[in-house]
C-alpha positions in Angstrom: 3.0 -50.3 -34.4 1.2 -51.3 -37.9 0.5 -55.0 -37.9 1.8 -57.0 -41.1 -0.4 -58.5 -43.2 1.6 -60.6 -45.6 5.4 -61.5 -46.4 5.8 -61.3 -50.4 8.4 -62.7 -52.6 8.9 -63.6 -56.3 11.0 -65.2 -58.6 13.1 -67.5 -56.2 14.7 -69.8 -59.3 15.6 -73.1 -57.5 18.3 -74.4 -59.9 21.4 -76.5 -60.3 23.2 -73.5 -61.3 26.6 -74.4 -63.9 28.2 -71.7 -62.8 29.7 -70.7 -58.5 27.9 -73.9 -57.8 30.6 -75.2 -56.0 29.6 -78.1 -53.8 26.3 -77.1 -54.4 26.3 -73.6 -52.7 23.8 -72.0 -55.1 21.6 -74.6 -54.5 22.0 -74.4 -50.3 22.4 -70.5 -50.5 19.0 -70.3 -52.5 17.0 -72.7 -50.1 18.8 -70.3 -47.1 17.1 -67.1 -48.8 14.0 -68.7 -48.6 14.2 -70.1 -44.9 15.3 -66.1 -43.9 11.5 -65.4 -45.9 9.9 -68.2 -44.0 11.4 -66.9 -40.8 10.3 -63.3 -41.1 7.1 -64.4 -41.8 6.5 -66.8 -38.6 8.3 -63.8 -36.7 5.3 -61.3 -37.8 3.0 -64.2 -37.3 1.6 -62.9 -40.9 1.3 -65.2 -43.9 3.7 -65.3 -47.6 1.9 -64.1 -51.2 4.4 -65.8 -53.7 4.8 -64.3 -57.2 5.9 -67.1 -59.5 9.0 -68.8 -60.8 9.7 -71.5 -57.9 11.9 -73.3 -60.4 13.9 -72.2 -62.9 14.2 -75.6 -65.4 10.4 -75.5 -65.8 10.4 -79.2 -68.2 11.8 -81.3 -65.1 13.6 -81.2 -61.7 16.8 -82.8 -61.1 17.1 -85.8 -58.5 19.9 -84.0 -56.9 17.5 -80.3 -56.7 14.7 -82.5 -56.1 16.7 -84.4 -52.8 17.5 -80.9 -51.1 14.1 -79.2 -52.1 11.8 -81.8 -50.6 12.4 -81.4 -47.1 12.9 -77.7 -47.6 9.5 -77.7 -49.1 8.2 -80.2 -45.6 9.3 -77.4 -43.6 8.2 -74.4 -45.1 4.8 -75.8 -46.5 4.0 -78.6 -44.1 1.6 -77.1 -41.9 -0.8 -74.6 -42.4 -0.4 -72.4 -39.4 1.8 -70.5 -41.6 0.3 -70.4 -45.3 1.7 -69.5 -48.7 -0.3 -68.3 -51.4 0.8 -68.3 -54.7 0.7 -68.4 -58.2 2.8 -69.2 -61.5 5.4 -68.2 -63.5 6.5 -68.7 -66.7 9.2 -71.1 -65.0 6.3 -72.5 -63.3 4.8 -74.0 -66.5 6.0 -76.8 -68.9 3.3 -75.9 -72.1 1.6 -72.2 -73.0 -0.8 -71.2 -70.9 -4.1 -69.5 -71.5 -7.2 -69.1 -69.4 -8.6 -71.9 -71.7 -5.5 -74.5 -71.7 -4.0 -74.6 -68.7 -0.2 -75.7 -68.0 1.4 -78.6 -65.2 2.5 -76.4 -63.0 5.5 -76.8 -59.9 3.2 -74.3 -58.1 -0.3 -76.5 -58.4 1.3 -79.7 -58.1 3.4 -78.7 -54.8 -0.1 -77.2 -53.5 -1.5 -80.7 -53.4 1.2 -82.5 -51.8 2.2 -79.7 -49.0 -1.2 -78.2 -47.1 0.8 -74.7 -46.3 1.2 -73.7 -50.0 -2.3 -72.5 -51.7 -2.4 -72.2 -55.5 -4.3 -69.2 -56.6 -4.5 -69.5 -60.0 -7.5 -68.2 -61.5 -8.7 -68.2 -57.5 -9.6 -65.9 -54.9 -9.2 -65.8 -51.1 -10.3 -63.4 -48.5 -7.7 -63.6 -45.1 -8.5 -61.4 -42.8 -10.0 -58.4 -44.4 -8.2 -58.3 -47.6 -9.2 -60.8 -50.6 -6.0 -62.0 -52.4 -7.3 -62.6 -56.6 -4.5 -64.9 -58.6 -3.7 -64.5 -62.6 -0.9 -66.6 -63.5 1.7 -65.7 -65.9 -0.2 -66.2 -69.5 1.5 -66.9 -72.6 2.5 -63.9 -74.7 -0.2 -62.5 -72.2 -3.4 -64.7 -74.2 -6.4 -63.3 -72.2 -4.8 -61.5 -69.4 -7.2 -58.3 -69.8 -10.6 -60.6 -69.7 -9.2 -62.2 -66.4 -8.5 -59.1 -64.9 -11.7 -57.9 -66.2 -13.4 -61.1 -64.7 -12.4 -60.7 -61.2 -15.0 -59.7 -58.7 -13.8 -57.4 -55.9 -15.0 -57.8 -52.5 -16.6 -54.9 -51.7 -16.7 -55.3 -48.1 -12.8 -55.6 -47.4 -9.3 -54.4 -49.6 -8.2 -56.6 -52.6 -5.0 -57.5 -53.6 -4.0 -58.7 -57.0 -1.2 -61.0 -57.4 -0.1 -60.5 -61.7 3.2 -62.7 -63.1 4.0 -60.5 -66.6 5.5 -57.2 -67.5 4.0 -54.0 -67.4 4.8 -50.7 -69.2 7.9 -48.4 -67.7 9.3 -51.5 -65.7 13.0 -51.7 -66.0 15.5 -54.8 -65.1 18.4 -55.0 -62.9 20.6 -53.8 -65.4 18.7 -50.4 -66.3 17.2 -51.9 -69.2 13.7 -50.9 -70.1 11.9 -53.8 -70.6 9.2 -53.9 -73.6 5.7 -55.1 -73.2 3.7 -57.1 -75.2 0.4 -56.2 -72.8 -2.2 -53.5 -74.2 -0.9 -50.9 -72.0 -3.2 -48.4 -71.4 -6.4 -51.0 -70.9 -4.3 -53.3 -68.5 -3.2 -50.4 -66.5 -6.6 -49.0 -66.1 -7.9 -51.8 -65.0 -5.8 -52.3 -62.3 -6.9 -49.4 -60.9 -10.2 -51.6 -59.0 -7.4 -53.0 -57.0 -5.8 -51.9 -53.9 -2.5 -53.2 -54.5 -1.3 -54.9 -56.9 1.8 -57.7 -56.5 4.0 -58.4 -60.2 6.6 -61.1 -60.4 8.5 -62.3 -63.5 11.2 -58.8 -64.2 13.8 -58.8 -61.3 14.3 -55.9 -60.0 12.1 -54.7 -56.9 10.5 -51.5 -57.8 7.3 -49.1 -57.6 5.7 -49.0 -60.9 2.8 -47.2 -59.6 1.4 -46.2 -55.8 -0.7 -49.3 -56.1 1.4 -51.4 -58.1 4.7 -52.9 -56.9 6.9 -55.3 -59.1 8.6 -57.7 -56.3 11.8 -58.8 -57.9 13.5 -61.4 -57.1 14.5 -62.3 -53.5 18.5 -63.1 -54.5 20.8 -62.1 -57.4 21.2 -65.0 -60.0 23.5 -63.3 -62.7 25.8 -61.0 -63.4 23.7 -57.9 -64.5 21.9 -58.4 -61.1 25.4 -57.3 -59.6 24.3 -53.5 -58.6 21.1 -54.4 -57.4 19.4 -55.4 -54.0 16.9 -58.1 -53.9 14.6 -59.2 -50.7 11.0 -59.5 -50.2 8.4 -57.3 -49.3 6.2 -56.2 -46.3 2.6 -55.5 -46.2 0.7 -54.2 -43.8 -2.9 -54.1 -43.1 -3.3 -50.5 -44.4 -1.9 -51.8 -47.8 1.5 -49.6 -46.7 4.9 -51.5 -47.7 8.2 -51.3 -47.2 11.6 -53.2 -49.0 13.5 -55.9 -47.2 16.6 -57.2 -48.6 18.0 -60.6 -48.1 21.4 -61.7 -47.2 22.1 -63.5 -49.9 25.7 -63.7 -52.0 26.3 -60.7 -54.7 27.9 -61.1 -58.0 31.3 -58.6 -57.9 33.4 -57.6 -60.7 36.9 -58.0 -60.5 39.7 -56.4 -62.4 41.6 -58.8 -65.1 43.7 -61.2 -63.5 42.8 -60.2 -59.7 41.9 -63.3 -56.9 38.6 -63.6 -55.6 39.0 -62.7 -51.7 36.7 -65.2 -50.1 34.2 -67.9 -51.1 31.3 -65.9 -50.0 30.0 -63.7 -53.0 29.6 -65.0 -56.8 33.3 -63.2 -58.2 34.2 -63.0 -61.8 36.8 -61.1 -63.7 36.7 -58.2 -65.9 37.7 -59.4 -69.7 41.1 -58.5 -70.7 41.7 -55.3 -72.6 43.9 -55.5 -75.5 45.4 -52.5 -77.1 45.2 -52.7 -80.9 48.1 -50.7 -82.8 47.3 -49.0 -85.6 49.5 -48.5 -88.3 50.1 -45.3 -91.0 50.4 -46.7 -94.5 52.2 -44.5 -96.9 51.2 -44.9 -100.4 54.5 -43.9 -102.6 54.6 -43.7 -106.2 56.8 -44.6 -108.6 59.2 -42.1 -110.0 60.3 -43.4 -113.1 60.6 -47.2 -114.7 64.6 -47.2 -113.5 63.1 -47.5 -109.9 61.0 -50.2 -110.9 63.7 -51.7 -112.5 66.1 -51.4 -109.4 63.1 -52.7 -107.4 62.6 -56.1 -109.4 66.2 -56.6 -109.5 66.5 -56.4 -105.8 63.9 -58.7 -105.3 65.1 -61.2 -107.7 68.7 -61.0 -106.3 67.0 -61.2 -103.2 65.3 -65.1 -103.7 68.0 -65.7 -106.0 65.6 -65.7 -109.6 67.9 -65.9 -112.4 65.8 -66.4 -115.0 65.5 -63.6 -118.1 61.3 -64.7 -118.5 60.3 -64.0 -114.7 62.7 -60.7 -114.4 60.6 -59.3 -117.5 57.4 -60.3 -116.4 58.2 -58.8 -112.8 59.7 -55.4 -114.6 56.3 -55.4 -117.0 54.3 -55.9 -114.3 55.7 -52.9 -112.3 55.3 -50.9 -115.1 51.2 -50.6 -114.6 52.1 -49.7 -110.9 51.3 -46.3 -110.4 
């Protein structure tokens, strides 16, 4: 049996959601997702590589998020027998980032209060025999090729890269292909010094390349995630992977009008359809000027007009009526 090397997730999105956040069961069902990641990882004794975007408000946390995540965070990130290793997102980071001004971020300033969570931001660490290099996610990508460029592989073990940005030919959880602002071609090539590489930041899990695996995110968190499993991913010591989705609640459509079953899943209805009539106009001329004639005097009968002045301006006016 191949030995597991790492647990990897992305894109977890901690948030007091507006929306099927009844009694706070986004929040709860969030923190659940990641205790089932913590728990797979202390089951294969192997430690977590974290992809960015902890938090989804990335100016401030709420005191009510802040009063569940805390003791989450103690539990998952209290000791270091079982190590995270991580870096940021976008949601991560309050200000641009670049390689030469670099943002607050959730994910550095949790690493100094919690000794199981390692920020690898601009860092490198060797576990084992694999070396785990960090880039952050990087403002409209602002130096991404130099840092990848800059990285020193170990030559005497595998590397792994963890990346937070998009690449070329990823595509979301709705089947939207998602532009790039990266310079394609060079970034891609020089990923190619790595083993594997490990992208966060578009949500759905997918195999861009044989060495280069967008994670997702590890639970759905709106609607056009509806079709589409999320989970985490397993790596093994010979770089091999394999997909793991979580139990977490789904968004599901429902037809117009229709009662959402249970409480479990995220339900919302479809829109209601309404069917617009259209209607034939028949344009008719005029035959002669007696028609017109018999028209105006209907109409003035009609809204009982007796005057002689607005029966001849009505009839004249009919007149240029074709």
């Amino acid at each position: 049996m191949k030995k597991v090397a790492f647990i990897v997730y992305s894109d977890i999105h901690h948030n007091v959601w507006n929306q099927f956040n009844e009694g706070d069961r986004r929040i709860k069902e969030t923190i659940n997702v990641q205790k089932e990641i913590y728990l797979a990882a202390k089951k294969y004794k192997a430690p977590k590589l974290f992809i960015g975007d902890l938090l989804h408000n990335e100016k401030y946390i709420t005191n009510k998020l802040l009063s569940y995540l805390l003791p989450h965070f103690k539990k998952i990130w209290g000791s270091e027998h079982n190590m995270t290793y991580a870096i940021s997102g976008n949601h991560d980071q309050s200000e641009q980032n670049t390689p030469d001004y670099k943002s607050p971020s959730y994910i550095e300033t949790f690493a100094t209060i919690f000794p199981g969570l390692n920020c690898l931001d601009f860092k490198s660490e060797t576990v084992g025999k694999i070396t785990i290099h960090g880039i952050p996610y990087l403002t409209h990508d602002t130096g991404l090729l130099a840092s990848i460029k800059k990285i020193k592989r170990n030559t005497k073990g595998k590397n792994i890269l963890m990346l937070h940005t998009t690449l070329p030919d990823t595509v979301d959880t709705d089947g939207r292909s998602i532009e790039t602002i990266t310079i394609g071609n060079k970034v891609m090539r020089s990923l190619s010094k790595f083993d594997l590489v490990l992208v966060g930041h578009i949500h759905k899990p997918m195999k861009l390349k044989k060495n280069i695996l967008q994670i997702g995110a590890s639970s759905q968190q709106r609607k056009t995630d509806k079709d589409c499993d999320l989970g985490y991913w397993i790596i093994y010591e010979d770089l091999s992977y394999e997909f793991r989705p979580t139990k977490h609640p789904k968004f599901i459509e429902l037809p117009y009008g229709e009662e959402k079953p249970d409480n479990k899943n995220f339900y919302y209805n479809k829109e209601k359809v309404i069917e617009r009539k259209t209607f034939e106009v028949k344009s008719e001329k005029f035959s002669d000027v007696t028609n017109r004639n018999l028209i105006a005097k209907s109409y003035l009968k009609e809204k009982g007009i007796k005057d002689k002045q607005k029966k001849e301006a009505l009839i004249n006016t009919l007149k240029n009526v074709e």
